[in-house]
VOSE-895022 format. One line per field, with one value per residue (C-alpha): residue number from 1; x, y, z. Coordinates in steps of 0.001 Angstrom, whole numbers, plus 500000, padded with zeros to 6 digits. Layout:
// residues N
resi <- NUM|...;
px <- X|...;
py <- Y|...;
pz <- Z|...;
// end
This chain:
// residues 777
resi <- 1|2|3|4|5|6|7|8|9|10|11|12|13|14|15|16|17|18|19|20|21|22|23|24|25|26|27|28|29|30|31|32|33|34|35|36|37|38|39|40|41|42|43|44|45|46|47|48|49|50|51|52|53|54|55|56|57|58|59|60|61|62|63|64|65|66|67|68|69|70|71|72|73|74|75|76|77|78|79|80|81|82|83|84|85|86|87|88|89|90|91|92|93|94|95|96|97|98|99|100|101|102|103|104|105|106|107|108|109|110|111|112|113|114|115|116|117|118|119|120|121|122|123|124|125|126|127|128|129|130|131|132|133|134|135|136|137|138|139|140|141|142|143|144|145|146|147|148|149|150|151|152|153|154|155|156|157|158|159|160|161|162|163|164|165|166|167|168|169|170|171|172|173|174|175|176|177|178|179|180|181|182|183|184|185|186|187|188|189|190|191|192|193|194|195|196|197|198|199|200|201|202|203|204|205|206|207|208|209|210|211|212|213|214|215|216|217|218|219|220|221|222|223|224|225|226|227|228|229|230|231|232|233|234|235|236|237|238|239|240|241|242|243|244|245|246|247|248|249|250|251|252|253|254|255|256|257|258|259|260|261|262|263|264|265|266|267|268|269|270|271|272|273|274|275|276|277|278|279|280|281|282|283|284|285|286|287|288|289|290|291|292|293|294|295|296|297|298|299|300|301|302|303|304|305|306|307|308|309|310|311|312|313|314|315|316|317|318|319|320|321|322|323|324|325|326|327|328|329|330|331|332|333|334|335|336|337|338|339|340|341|342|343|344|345|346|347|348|349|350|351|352|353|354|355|356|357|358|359|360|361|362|363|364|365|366|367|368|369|370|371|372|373|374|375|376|377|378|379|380|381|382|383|384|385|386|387|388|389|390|391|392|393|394|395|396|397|398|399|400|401|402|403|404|405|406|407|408|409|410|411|412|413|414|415|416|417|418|419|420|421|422|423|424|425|426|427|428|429|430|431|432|433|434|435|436|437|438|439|440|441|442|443|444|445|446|447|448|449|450|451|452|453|454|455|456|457|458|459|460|461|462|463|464|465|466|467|468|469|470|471|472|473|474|475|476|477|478|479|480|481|482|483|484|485|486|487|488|489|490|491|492|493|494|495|496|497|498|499|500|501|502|503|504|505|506|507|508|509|510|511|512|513|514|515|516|517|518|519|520|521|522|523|524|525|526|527|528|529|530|531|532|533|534|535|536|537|538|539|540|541|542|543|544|545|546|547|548|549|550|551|552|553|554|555|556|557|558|559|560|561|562|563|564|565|566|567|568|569|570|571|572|573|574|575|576|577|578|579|580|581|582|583|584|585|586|587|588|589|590|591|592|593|594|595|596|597|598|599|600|601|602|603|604|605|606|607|608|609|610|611|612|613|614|615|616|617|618|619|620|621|622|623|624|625|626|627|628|629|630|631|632|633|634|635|636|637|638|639|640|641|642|643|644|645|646|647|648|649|650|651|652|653|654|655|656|657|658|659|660|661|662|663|664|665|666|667|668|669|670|671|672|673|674|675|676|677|678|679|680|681|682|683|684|685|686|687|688|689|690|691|692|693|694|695|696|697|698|699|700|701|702|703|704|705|706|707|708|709|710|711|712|713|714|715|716|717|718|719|720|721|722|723|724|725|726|727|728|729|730|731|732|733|734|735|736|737|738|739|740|741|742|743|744|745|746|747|748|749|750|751|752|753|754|755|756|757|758|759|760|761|762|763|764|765|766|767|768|769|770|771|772|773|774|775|776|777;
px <- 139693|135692|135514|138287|136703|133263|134134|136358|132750|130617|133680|133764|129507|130025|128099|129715|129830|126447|125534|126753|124258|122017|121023|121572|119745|117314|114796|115294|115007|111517|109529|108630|106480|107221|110590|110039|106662|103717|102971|100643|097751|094187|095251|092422|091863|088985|086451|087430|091354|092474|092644|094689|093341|095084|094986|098099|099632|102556|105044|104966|101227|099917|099487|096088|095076|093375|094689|093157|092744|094866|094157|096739|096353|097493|100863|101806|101141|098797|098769|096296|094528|090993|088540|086437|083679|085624|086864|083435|082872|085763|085843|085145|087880|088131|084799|082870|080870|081373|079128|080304|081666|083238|081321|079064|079791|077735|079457|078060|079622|078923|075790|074370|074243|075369|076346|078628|078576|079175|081915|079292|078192|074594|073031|070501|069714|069676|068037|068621|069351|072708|072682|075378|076683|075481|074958|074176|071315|071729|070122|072092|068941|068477|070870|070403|071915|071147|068838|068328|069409|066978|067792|066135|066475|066081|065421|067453|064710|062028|063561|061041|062565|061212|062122|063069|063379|061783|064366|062924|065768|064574|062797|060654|057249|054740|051344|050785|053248|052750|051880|052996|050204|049622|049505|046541|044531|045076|044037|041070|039700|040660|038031|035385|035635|034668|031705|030570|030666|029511|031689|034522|033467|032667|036250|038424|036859|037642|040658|041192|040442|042118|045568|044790|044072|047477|049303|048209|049478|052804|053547|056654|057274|059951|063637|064054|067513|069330|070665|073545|073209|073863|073288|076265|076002|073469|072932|069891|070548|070511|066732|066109|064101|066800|068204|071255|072431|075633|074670|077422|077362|078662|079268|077140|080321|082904|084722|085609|088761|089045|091582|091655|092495|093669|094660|091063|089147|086988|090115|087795|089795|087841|087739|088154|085958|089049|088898|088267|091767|092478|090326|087194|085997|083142|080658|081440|079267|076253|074782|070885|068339|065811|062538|061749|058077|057461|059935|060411|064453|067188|070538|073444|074638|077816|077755|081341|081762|084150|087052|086564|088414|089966|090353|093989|093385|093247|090705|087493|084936|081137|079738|082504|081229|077784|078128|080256|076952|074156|076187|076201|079443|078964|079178|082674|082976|083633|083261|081759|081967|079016|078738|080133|078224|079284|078574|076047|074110|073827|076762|077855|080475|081700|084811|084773|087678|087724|087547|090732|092498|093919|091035|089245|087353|085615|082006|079529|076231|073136|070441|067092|068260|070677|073541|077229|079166|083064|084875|088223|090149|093028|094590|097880|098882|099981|097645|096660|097499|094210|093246|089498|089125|091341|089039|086991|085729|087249|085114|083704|081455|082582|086307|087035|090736|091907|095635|097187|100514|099951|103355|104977|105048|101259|100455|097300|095567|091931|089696|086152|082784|081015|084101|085870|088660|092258|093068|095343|098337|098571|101990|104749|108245|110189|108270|105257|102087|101282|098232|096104|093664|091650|091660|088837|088153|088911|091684|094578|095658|097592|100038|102123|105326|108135|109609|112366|113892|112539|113787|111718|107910|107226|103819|103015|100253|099870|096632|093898|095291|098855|101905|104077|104091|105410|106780|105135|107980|111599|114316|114658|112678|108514|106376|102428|100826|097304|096792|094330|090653|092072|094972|097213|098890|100131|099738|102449|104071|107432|110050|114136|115854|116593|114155|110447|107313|106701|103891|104885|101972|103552|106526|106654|107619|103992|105087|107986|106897|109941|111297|114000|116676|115815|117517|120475|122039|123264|121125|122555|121395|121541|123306|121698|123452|122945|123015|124262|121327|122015|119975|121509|118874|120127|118823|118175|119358|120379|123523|124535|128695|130519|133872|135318|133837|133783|133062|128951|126666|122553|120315|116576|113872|110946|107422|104306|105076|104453|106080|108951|111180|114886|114422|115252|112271|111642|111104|107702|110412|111796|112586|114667|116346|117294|118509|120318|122555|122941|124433|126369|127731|128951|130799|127797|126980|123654|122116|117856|117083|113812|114095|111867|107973|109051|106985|107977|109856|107337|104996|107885|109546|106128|105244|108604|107439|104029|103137|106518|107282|110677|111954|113407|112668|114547|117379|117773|118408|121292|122691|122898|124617|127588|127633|128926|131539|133040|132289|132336|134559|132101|132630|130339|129579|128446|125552|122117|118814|115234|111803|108213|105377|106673|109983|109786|108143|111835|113243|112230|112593|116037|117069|115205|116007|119461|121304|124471|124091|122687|123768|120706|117565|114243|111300|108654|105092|105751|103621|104664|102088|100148|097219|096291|096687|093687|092043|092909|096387|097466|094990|096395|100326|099393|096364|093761|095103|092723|093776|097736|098391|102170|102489|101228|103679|106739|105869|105167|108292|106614|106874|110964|111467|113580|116018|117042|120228|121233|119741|116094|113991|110308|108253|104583|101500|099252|095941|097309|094393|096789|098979|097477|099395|098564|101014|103921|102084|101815|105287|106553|104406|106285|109986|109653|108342|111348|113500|115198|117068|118352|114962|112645|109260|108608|104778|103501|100234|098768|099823|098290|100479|101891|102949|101991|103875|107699|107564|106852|109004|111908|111882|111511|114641|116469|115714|117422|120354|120920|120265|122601|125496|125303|124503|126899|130273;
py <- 742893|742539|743360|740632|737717|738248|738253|734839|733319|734571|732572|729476|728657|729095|733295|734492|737319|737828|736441|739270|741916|740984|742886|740554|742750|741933|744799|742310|739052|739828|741348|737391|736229|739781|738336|734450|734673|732760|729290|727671|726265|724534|722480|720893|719227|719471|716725|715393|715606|718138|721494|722017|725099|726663|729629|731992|735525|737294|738193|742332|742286|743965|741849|742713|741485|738037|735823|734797|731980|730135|727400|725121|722458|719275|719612|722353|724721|727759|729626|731872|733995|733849|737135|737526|735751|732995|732530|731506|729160|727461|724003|724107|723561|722999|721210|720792|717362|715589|713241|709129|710175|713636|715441|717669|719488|721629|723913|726790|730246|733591|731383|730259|726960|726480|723607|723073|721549|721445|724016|726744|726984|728185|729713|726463|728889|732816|733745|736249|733096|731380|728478|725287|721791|720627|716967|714629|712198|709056|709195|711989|714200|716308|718413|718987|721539|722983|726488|727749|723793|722263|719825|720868|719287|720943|719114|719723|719030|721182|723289|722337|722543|720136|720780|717302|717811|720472|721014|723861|725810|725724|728976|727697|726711|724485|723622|721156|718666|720346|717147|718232|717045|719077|717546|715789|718199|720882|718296|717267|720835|720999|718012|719669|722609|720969|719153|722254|725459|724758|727259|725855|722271|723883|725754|723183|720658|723500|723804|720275|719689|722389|721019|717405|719039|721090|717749|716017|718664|719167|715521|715559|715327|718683|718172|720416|721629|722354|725725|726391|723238|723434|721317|721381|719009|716803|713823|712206|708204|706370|704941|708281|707427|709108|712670|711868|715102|715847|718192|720145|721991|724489|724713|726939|727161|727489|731040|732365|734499|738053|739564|742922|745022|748706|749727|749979|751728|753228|754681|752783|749637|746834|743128|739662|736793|733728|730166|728636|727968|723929|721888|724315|721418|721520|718808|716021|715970|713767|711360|712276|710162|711852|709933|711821|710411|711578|713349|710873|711247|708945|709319|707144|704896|703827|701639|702222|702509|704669|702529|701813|703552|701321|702145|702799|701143|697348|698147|699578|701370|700785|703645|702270|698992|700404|702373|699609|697593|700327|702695|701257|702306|705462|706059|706802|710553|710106|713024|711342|712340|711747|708398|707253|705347|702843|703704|700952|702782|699721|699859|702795|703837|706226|707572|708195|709430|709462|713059|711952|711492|707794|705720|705910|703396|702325|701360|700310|702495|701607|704408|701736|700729|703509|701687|700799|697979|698176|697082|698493|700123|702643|703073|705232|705515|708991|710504|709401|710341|711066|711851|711333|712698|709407|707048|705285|702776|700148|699481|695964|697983|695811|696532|700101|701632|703935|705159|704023|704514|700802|699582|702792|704761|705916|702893|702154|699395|697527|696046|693779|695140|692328|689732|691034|690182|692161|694977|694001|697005|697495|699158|698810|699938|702413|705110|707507|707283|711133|711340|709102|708948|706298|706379|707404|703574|702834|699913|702039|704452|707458|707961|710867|709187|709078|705848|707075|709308|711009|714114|714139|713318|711660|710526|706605|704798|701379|698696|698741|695140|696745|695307|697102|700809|702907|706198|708872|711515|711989|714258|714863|717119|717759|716306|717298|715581|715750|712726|713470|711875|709103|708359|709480|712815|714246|718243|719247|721373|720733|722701|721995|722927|726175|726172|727780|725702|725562|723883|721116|719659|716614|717253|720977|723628|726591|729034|731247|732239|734590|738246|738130|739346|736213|733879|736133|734791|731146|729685|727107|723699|723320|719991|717367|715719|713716|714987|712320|712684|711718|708758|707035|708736|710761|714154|715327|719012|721190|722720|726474|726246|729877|729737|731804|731155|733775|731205|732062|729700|730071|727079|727965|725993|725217|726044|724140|721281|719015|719995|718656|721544|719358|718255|718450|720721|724636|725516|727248|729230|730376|733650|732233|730033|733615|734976|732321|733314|736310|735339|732627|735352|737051|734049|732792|728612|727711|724891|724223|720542|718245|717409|714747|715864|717034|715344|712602|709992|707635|707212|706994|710348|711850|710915|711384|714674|713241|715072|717040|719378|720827|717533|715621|718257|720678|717922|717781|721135|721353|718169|719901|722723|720437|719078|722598|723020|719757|719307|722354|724235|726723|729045|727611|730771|732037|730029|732099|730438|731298|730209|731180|729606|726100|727498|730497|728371|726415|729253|730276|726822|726832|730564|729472|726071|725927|729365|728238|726606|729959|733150|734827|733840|735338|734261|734673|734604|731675|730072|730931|728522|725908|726035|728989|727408|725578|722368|720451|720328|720813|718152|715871|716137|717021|715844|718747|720797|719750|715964|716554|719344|717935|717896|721626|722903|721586|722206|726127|728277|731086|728867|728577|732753|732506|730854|733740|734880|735889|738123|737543|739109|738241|739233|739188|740626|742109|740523|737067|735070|731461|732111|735261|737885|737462|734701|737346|739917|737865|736389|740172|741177|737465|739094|742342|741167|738927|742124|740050|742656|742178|741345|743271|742678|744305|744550|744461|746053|744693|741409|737954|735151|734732|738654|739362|743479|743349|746208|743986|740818|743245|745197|741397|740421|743545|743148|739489|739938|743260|740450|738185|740520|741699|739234|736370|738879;
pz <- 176187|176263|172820|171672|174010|172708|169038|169944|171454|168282|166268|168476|168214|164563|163673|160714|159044|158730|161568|163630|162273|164418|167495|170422|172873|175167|173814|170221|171516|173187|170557|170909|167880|166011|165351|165875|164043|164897|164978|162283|164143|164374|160720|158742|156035|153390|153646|150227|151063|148461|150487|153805|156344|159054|161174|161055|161532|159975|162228|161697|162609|165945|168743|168767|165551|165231|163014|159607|157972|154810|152917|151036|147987|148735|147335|149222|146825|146124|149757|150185|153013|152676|153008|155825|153930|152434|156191|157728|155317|156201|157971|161373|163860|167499|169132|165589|165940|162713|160712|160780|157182|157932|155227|157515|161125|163151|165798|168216|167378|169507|171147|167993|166227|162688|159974|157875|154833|150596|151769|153116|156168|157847|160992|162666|165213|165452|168697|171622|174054|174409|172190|173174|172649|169325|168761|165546|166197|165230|162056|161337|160464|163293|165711|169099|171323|174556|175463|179119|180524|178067|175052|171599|168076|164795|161730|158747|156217|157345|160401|162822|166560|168931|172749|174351|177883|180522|182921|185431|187899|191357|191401|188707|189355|187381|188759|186109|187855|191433|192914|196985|198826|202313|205889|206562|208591|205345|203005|205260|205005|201033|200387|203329|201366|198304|199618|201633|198844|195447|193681|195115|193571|190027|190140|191271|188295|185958|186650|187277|183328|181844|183834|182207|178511|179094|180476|177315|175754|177290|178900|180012|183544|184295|185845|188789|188571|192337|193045|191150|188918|185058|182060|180546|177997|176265|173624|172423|172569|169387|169946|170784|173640|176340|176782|178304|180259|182310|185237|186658|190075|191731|195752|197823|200103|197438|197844|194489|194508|192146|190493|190645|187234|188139|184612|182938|179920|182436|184907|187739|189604|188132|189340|187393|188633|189208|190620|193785|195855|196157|198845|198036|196291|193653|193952|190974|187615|187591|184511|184628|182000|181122|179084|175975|176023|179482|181251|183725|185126|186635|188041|186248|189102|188606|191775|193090|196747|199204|200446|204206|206406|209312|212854|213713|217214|218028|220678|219156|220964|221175|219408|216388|217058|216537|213655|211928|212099|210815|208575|204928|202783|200995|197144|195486|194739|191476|188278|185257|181515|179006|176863|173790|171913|169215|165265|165761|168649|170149|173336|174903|177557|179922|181725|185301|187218|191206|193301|194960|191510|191964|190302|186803|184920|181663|182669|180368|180300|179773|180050|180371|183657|184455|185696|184890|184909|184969|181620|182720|186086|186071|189322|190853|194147|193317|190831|187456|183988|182601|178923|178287|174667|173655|174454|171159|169275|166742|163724|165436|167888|170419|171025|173336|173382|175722|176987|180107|182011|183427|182537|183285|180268|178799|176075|174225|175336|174606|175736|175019|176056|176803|176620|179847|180605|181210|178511|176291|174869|171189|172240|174869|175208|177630|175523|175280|173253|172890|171183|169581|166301|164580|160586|158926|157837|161037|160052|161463|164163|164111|167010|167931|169888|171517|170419|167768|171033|174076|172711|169019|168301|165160|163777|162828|161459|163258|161815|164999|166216|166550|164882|162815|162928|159672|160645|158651|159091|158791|160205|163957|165359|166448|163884|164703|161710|160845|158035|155230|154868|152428|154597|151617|152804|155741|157192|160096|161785|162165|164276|165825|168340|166397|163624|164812|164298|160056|158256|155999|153611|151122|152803|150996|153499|153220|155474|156891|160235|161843|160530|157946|160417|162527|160262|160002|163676|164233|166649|168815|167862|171825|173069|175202|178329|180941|185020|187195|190170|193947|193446|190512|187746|185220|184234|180553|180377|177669|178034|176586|177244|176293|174817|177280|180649|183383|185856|186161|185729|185751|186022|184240|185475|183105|184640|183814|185901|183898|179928|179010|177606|177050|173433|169421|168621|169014|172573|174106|175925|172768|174556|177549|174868|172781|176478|176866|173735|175132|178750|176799|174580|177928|179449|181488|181354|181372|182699|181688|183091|182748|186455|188079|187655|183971|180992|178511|180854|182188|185249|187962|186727|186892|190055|191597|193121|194570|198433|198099|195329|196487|196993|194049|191586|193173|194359|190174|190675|193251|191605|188687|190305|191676|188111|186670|189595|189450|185459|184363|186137|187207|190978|193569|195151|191134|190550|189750|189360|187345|186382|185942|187747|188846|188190|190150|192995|192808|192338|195589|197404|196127|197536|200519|201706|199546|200487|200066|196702|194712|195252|193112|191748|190021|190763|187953|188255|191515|193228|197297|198870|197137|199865|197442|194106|192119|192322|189041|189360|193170|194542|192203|193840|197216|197642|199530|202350|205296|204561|204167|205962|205741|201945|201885|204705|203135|199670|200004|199832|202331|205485|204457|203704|206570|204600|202291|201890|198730|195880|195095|192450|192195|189307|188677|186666|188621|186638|186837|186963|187063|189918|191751|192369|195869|196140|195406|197655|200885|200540|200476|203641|205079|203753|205318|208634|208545|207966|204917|202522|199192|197300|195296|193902|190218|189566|185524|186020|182603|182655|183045|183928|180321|179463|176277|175599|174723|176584|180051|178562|178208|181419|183190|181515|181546|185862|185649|183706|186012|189205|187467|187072|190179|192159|190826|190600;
// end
């Protein structure tokens, strides 16, 4: 009888003969990208537009192995892998600074600086010291980059180095610019002593000259750094009288946590240096100006103040009285990014963003006088969508652009320098501007979107002023195009629902990622619906429906937060998306939803879950499980649930505060209580633990353990250095002293938080489809 129903469900979703020669086993399905292949990445094209380059690996190549490098003509044909030789002369990729006509980069590599250009590239810098940051001047003749905190520039005609700045760390000492003067009684006996001992006269003038010859020699002034301050990045201003410098810090008080790592080269239990845990707050980045003719420094003032805190009470008390009169308000805490200047080098700006995570603005910098104006303000009561690498430039030198969600779904909007006035949006619509480029020419932009369909991303070119857009690519799917120099080609990678990521140059498919026996299966082409939610919103979710139903049903939850993962192009859980053929071909339905948090629906979606994750992302959840009983037909007392990371954290809230509702979950790699997660992403939902205690409580699965009643697997690597594996640890030790049975914790003592041996992505599954079985019969 098994036999005959799961031949009738490979007939009904359409595998043939053919088809069925593939192993649908769990062991198969997570080899991962030895059967799926891997993804083409990090495309570039050739400064003069007839060459495409791009990093890839074939799909029966270790794990191990990095991949190499292939270059592609123009129309798609002539694929290559280049030697190790040809690869280093390769165009940069990643955080190469480019000249204003894209025919020359310079890049740091293994703590050297090198350029690129004529198609060869060559070492600026070979030294024994670190070497970061590399910057054009303005003239485009010299690069600067970073040594030991200070700014240096090396000139590409004769390869003279000049150092620009003399930043000193606070142990450092320099008697030319000691200028500490003692108390008054020790500098009354200095001059005495002067007077009173001739040597000491004849010595002190010595000295006194040779500091003014070495002054004149060296004159500028140095920049004491603070403990634990760093230069992190630098840029010479256009007049090149400035060394603009971003100074990072790092908190005296700040408690870094490790990670220990038990399966080692040495056989010794070794330990990974991790993150702070949320409210251990670093101190924000600072703007410093630094004079190139002397040294002399200022701080970048950007002049915003804290809001004021108002008394609850009516009545106010003296001492508030008091201090309402003397105490001035206090400076914004604000993080600040360095300047981008205009192609003219005459304007400049730069992005702030508020500690608290609701504010950022567009302030104009000047570094003569050292302070900002505001040119533009981004505010959410919640948090704010922030994306500082697409801010720019249009070809006037006058005009900025930058993204915003301020009509509820992230636009592109300008705005004048010196004009004022309110930003005007280039687009609009109920969808999402996902990335952002200017032309080369700068007459047109590039945008990745959602417009065509929430579920496919297509690239467009759109003139500066906005207007028409032209859609540069067909066919429904995820189009990541990368347009050529002369604007007259396009490079992507393009993947479907069941087709992995490909790249496409002139529309010409180059490569074919996955193993042979990969394409021998029919791979659902998954179908979107829509979940009727308690409050009148309706979820996206793909839906995996068997042909003969044995009345289980399993609801995957996609981690991350915030990714979208219900749409027409090839999943980054590719593997759950193979399991889920497999529990379809065994009668299960299966549920994977884009509940409220999820990416790719707009400001309100995203915010939905703001001070209480567990709320309306995990309502989505149980909605979605009444869905499949009254829809579906599916047993309410069958219903399994599993995620990593933000899934397995629902997981867990689910099992916990919704007993009734799932009789099994696994819990992947969760998060148990988000007092112990990082600073980046938790303060922005929940704000920081000592000033919402609330959010925290009722957010974090471990206060709820109590909860638990059904099956529960969690799973974790033990050298996760994302969500620590003292998350799953602590919520065990909270399990056992609640006597709770029916759970089990399975440790992967070589994996991060994304597991990268079959070996470990196959036991994981093999441990939830057991759960599953059992736990929903």
């Amino acid at each position: 009888m098994k036999r005959f129903a799961l031949a009738a469900v490979l007939i009904i979703i359409g595998v043939g003969a053919a088809a069925q020669q593939f192993d649908l086993s769990i062991d198969n399905i997570m080899r991962g990208p030895g059967l799926v292949g891997w993804e083409p990445e990090e495309l570039r094209w050739s400064p003069d537009g007839a060459r495409v380059y791009f990093s890839w690996k074939q799909y029966n190549e270790p794990l191990e192995k990095d991949r190499d490098t292939y270059v592609v003509n123009r129309d798609g044909g002539g694929l290559r892998k280049l030697s190790d030789e040809e690869k280093k002369d390769a165009p940069p990729s990643g955080g190469a600074q480019w000249t204003r006509d894209r025919m020359r980069a310079v890049f740091a590599d293994d703590g050297d600086i090198f350029l690129w250009a004529d198609g060869k590239r060559r070492a600026l810098t070979q030294t024994n010291d670190g070497e970061s940051g590399p910057q054009w001047t303005f003239d485009e003749k010299r690069v600067t980059f970073i040594r030991a905190n200070n700014v240096f520039a090396i000139d590409l005609g004769s390869g003279a180095v000049e150092q620009l700045t003399n930043v000193a760390g606070p142990e450092d000492k320099n008697p030319l610019w000691d200028d500490k003067k003692g108390t008054d009684s020790q500098e009354l006996l200095k001059k005495e002593e002067r007077k009173l001992l001739d040597i000491v006269e004849r010595r002190a003038k010595k000295r006194e000259e040779e500091e003014a010859k070495r002054k004149k020699e060296h004159p500028l002034k140095p920049f004491k750094l603070e403990r634990k301050q760093t230069v992190t990045a630098a840029k010479l201003s256009p007049d090149g009288k400035y060394v603009v410098a971003l100074v990072t810090n790092e908190s005296d008080k700040a408690k870094k946590t490790i990670v220990p790592n038990y399966v080692t080269e040495s056989a010794y239990t070794d330990t990974i240096p991790s993150r702070e845990k949320v409210g251990d707050t670093q101190p924000p980045a600072r703007l410093a100006i630094l004079s190139t003719a002397n040294g002399e420094q200022k701080w970048f003032e950007h002049g915003l103040k804290a809001p004021q805190v108002k008394e609850e009470s009516e009545q106010k008390t003296e001492k508030t009285e008091a201090a309402e009169k003397t105490d001035k308000p206090k400076d914004r805490e604000v993080g600040l990014r360095m300047p981008v200047w205009s192609d003219d080098g005459k304007r400049a700006f730069v992005v702030i963003r508020s500690a608290d995570n609701k504010d950022a603005w567009v302030m104009a910098f000047d570094p003569s006088v050292a302070r900002g104006h505001n040119i533009a303000s981004l505010h959410d009561d919640a948090w704010i969508r922030f994306d500082p690498n697409a801010y720019g430039w249009l070809a006037d030198n006058q005009t900025v652009f930058f993204p915003s969600e301020q009509s509820g779904f992230m636009h592109l909007y300008q705005v004048s320098y010196d004009g004022g006035g309110a930003p005007r949006a280039v687009t609009s619509g109920k969808w999402e501007v996902d990335s952002v480029v200017l032309s080369k020419d700068k007459k047109s932009f590039y945008l990745t979107s959602s417009e065509e369909s929430p579920f496919e991303r297509h690239l467009y070119r759109m003139p500066v002023a906005g207007g028409t857009r032209v859609k540069l690519t067909s066919g429904a799917g995820d189009h990541q195009g990368v347009v050529s120099p002369d604007g007259g080609a396009v490079a992507e990678v393009f993947s479907y629902t069941n087709r992995p990521p490909e790249l496409y140059v002139a529309a010409k498919r180059v490569t074919n990622s996955p193993a042979p026996e990969f394409a021998s299966y029919a791979w659902l082409d998954v179908p979107i619906v829509r979940i009727p939610a308690r409050d009148g919103a309706e979820v996206p979710a793909r839906f995996y429906k068997p042909a003969q139903p044995n009345g289980r049903a399993v609801i995957f939850v996609h981690g991350a937060g915030y990714l979208q993962n219900v749409h027409r192009f090839w999943s980054s859980y590719y593997r759950e998306y193979m399991f889920h053929h497999l529990l379809v071909s065994r009668g299960y339905t299966v549920l994977d939803a884009d509940y409220r948090g999820s990416r790719g629906y707009g400001r309100d979606w995203r915010t939905a879950i703001y001070r209480y994750m567990g709320g309306k992302d995990l309502d989505d959840q149980i909605d979605a499980a009444r869905w499949l009983v009254k829809e579906q037909g599916v047993d309410p007392r069958r219903i399994g649930i599993y995620g990593g990371s933000y899934g397995g954290f629902i997981t867990l809230m689910a099992l916990f505060t919704q007993p009734d509702v799932f009789a099994a979950g696994a819990a992947l790699r969760p998060v148990t209580d988000w007092a112990h997660y990082n600073q980046g992403y938790t303060s922005n939902i929940l704000n920081l633990p000592q000033k919402d205690a609330e959010a925290y409580r009722k957010s974090s699965p471990i206060y709820f353990a109590e909860g638990l009643k059904g099956h529960l697997l969690i799973c974790h690597g033990m050298v996760d250095t994302n969500v620590h594996f003292q998350d799953s640890v602590r919520l065990a030790q909270r399990l056992i002293e609640l006597r709770k049975p029916n759970w089990e914790l399975a440790a992967y003592p070589v994996e991060n938080h994304g597991f990268v041996e079959p070996a470990s992505w196959a036991d994981e599954y093999k441990r939830i489809y057991k759960l599953f079985e059992e736990g929903l019969r």
